[in-house]
DOBA-304860 format. One record per residue (C-alpha): x, y, z. Coordinates in steps of 0.05 Angstrom, whole numbers. Example, Ala and Ser with C-alpha at 12.3 -4.5 7.8 and 13.67 -1.06 7.14 Angstrom:
<nodes>
> 246, -90, 156 $
> 273, -21, 143 $
</nodes>
This chain:
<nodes>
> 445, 159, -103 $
> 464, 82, -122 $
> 449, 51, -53 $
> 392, 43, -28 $
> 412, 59, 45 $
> 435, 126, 23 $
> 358, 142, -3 $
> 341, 122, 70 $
> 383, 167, 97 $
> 359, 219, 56 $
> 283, 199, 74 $
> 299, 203, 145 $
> 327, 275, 142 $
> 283, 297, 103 $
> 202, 270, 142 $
> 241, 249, 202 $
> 235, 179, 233 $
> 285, 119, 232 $
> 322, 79, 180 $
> 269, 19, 194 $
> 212, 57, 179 $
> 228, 68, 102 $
> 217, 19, 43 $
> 229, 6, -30 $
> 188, -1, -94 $
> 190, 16, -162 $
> 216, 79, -190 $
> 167, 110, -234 $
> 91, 141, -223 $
> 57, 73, -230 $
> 98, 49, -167 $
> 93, 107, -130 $
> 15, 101, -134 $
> 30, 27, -122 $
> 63, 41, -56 $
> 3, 84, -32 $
> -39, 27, -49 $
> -1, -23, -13 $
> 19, 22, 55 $
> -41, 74, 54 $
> -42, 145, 43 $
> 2, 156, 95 $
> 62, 120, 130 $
> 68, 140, 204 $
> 139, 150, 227 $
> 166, 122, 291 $
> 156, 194, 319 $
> 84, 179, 309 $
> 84, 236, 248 $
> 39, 216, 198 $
> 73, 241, 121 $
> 32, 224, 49 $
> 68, 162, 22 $
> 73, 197, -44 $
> 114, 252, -20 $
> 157, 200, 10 $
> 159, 160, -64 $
> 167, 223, -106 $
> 221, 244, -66 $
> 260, 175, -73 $
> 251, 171, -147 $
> 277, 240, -163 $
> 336, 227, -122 $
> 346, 163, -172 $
> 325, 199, -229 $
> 321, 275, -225 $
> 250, 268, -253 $
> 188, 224, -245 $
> 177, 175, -311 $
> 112, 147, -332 $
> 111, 66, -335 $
> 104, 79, -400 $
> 175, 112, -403 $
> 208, 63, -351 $
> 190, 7, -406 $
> 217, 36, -463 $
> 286, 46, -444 $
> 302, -25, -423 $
> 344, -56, -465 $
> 312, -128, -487 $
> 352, -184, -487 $
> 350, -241, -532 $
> 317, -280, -467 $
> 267, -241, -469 $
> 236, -257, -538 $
> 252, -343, -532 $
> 189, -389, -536 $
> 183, -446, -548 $
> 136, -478, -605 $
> 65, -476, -590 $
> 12, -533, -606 $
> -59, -534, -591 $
> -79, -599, -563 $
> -149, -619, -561 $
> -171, -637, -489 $
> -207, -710, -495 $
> -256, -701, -436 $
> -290, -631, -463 $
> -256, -623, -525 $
> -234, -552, -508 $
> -163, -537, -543 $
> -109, -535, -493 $
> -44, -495, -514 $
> 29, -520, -497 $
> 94, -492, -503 $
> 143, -552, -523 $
</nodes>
C-alpha cells in the first residue's frame, strides 16, 4: 500500500474504530516496540475497544513490507548518499578557562 491513508483504512477494517484514531511510525520491529512505548500497550478505539498496539504495528508493516525487518535490516538497505559521509575538518581547540580540549568542525 503506498499511502498512508490506505493503511488506515485497512487498520480500521481490520480492529474497528475511525480514521482519527490510527497513527504512523517506523516500519520495522524497533518501531513497532517504539510505538508501544510511546502510546502504551494498548490503543483504545473510538468504540472504546481496547487492541495491543503491536498487533496494530505488525499489521501496518507487513502491509508495507510483507514481512517484519529488524533495525538492523532497515539500515542496511539504504542506499548512502555522498551527504551522508561529508564533514568537515576537525581541530581540537584547547579551552583557555579549564584547559579541556574542545572539538570543532570547520
Amino acid at each position: 500500500m503506498a499511502h498512508p491513508y490506505h493503511h488506515v483504512l485497512s487498520s480500521v477494517k481490520k480492529w474497528g474504530g475511525s480514521v482519527d484514531d490510527c497513527k504512523a511510525l517506523r516500519h520495522h520491529a524497533e518501531g513497532i516496540f517504539m510505538a508501544e512505548t510511546i502510546f502504551g500497550p494498548t490503543i483504545t478505539l473510538s468504540t472504546g475497544h481496547m487492541i495491543p498496539t503491536r498487533w496494530v504495528g505488525e499489521q501496518h508493516v507487513r502491509e508495507d513490507l510483507g514481512f517484519i525487518p529488524s533495525f538492523a535490516d532497515w539500515v542496511k538497505a539504504i542506499r548512502p548518499e555522498p551527504w551522508m559521509g561529508r564533514s568537515g575538518r576537525t581541530e581540537v581547540l584547547v579551552d583557555a578557562y579549564c584547559a579541556t580540549p574542545v572539538l570543532e568542525a570547520r
